[in-house]
PDBQT receptor file of N, H, CA, C and O in Angstrom, charges set to zero:
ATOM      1  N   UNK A   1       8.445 -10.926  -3.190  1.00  0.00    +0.000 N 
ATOM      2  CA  UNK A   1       7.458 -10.196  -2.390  1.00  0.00    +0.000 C 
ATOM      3  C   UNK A   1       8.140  -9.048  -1.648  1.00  0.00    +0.000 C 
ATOM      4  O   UNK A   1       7.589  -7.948  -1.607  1.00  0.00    +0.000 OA
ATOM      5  N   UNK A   2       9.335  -9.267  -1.052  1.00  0.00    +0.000 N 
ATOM      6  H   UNK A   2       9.783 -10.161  -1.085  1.00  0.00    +0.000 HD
ATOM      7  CA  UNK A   2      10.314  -8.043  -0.235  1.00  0.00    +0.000 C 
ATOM      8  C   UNK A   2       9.856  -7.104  -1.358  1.00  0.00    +0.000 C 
ATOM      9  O   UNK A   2       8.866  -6.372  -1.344  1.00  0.00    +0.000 OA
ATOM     10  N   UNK A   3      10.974  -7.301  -2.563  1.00  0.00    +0.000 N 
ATOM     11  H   UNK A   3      11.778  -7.896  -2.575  1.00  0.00    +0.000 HD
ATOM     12  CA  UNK A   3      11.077  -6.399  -3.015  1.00  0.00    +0.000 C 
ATOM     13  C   UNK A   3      10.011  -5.634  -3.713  1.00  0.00    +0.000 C 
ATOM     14  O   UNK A   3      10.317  -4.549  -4.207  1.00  0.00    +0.000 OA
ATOM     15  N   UNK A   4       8.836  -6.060  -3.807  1.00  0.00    +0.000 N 
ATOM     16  H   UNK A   4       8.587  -6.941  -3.405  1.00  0.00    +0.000 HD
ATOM     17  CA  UNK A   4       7.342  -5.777  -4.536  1.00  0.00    +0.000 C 
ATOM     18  C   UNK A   4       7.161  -4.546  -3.028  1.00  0.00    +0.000 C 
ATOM     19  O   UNK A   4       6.704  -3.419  -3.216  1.00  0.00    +0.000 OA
ATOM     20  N   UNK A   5       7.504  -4.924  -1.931  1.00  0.00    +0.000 N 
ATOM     21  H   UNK A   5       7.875  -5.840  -1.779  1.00  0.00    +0.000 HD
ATOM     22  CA  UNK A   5       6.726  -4.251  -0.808  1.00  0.00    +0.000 C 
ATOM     23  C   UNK A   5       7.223  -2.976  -0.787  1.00  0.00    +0.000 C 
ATOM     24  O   UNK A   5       6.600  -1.939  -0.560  1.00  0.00    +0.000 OA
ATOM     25  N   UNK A   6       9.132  -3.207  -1.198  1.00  0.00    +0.000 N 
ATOM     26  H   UNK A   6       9.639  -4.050  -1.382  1.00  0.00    +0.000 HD
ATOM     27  CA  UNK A   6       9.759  -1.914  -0.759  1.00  0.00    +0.000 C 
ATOM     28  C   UNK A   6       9.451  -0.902  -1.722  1.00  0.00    +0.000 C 
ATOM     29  O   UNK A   6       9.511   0.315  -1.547  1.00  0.00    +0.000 OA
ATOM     30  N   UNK A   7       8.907  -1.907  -3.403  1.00  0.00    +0.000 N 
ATOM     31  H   UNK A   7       8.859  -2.896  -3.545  1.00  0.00    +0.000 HD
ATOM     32  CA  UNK A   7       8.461  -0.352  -4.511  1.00  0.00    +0.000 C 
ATOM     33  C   UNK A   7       7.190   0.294  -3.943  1.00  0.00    +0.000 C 
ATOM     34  O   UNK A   7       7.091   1.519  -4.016  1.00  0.00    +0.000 OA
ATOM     35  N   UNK A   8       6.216  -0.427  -3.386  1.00  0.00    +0.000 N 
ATOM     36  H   UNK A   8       6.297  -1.422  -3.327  1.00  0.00    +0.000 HD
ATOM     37  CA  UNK A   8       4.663  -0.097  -2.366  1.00  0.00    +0.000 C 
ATOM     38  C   UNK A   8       5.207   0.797  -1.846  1.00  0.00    +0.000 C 
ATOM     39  O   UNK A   8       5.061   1.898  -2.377  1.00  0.00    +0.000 OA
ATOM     40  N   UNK A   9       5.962   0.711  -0.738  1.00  0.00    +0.000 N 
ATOM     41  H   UNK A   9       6.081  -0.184  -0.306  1.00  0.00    +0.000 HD
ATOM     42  CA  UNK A   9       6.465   1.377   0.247  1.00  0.00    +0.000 C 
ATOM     43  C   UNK A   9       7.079   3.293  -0.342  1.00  0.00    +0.000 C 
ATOM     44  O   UNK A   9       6.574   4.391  -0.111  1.00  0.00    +0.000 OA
ATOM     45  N   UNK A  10       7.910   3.028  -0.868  1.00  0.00    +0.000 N 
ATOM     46  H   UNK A  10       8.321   2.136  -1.056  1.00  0.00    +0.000 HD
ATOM     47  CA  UNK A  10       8.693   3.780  -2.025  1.00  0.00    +0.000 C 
ATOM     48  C   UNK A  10       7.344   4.811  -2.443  1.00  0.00    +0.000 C 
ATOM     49  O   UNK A  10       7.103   5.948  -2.037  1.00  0.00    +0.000 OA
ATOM     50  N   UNK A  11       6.582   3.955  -3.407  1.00  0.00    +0.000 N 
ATOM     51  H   UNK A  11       6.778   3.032  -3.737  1.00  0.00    +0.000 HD
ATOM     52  CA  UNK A  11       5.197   5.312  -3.635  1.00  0.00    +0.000 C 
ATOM     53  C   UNK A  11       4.532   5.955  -3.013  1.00  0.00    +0.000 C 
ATOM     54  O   UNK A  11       4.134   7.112  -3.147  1.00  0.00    +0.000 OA
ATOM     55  N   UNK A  12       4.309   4.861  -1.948  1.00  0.00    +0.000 N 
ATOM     56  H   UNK A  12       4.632   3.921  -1.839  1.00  0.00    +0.000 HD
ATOM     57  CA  UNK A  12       3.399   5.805  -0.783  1.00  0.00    +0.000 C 
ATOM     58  C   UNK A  12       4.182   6.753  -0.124  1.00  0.00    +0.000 C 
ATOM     59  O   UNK A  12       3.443   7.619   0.346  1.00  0.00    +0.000 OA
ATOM     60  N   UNK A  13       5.853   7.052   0.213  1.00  0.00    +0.000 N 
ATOM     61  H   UNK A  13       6.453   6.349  -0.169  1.00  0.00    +0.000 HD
ATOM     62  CA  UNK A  13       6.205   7.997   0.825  1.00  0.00    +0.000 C 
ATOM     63  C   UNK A  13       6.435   8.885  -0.573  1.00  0.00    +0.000 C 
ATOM     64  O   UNK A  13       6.156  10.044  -0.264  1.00  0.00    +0.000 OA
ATOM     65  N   UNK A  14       6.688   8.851  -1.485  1.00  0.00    +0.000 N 
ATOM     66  H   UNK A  14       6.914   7.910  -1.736  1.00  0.00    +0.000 HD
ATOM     67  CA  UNK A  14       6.475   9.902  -3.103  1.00  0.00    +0.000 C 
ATOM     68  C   UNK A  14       4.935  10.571  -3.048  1.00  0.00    +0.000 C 
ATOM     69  O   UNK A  14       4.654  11.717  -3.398  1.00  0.00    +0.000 OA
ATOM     70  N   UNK A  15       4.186   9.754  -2.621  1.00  0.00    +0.000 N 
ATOM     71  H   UNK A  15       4.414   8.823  -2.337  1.00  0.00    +0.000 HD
ATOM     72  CA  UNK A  15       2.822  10.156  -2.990  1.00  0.00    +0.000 C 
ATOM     73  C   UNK A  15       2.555  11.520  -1.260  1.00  0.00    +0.000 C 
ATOM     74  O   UNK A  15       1.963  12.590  -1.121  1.00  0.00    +0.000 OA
ATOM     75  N   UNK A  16       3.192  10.829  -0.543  1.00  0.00    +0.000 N 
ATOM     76  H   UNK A  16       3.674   9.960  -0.655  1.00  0.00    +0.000 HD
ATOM     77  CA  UNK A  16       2.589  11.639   0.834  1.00  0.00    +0.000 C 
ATOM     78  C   UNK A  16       3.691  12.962   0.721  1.00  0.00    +0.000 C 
ATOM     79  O   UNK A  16       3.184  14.005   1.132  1.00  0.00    +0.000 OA
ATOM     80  N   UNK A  17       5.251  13.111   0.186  1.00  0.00    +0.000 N 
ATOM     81  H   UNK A  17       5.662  12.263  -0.148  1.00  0.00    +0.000 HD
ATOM     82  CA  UNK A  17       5.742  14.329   0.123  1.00  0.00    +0.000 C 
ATOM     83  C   UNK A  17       5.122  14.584  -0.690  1.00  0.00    +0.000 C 
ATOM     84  O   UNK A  17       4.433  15.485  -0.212  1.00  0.00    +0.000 OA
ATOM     85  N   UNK A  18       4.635  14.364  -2.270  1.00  0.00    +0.000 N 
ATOM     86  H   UNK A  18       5.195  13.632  -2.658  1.00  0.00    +0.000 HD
ATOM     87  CA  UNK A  18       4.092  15.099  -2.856  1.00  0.00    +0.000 C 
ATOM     88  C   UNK A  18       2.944  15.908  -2.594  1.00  0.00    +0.000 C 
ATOM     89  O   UNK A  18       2.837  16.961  -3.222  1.00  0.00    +0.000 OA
ATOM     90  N   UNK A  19       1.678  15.436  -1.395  1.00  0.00    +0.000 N 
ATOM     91  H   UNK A  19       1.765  14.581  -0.885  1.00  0.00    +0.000 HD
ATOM     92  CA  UNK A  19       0.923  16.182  -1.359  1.00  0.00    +0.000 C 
ATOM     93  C   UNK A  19       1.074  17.195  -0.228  1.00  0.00    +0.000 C 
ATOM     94  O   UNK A  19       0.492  18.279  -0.273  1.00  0.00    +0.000 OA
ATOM     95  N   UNK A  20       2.085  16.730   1.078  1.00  0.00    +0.000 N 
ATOM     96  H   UNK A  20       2.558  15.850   1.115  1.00  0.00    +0.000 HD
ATOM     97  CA  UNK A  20       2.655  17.495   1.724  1.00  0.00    +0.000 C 
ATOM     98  C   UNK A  20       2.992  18.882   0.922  1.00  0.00    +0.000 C 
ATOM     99  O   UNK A  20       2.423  19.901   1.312  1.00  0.00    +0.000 OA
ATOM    100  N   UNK A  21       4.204  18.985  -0.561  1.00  0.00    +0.000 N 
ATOM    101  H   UNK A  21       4.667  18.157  -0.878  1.00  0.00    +0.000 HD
ATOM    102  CA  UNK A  21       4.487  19.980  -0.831  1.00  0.00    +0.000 C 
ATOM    103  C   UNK A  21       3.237  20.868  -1.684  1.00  0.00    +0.000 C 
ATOM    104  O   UNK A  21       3.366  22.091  -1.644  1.00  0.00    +0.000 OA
ATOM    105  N   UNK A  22       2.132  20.357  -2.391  1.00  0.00    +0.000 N 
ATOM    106  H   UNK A  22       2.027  19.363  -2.424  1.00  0.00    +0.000 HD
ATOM    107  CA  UNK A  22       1.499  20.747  -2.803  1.00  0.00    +0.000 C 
ATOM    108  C   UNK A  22       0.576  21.469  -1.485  1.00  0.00    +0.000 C 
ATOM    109  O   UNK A  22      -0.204  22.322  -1.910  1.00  0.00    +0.000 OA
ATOM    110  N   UNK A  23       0.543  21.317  -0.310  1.00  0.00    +0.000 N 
ATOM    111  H   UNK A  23       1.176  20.624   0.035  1.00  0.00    +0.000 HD
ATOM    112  CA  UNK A  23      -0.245  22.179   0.436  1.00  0.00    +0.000 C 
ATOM    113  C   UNK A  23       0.749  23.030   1.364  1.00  0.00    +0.000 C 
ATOM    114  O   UNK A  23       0.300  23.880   2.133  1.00  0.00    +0.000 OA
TER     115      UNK A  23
């Protein structure tokens, strides 16, 4: 479960720079 949380974790900050740089 840790490690299931830290890949969660991992996308959601990929997903939030990505739309950061897209605007």
């Amino acid at each position: 479960m840790g490690l299931q949380f830290v890949v969660k974790a991992n996308c959601l900050i990929l997903i939030s720079s990505e739309s950061q740089i897209v605007k």
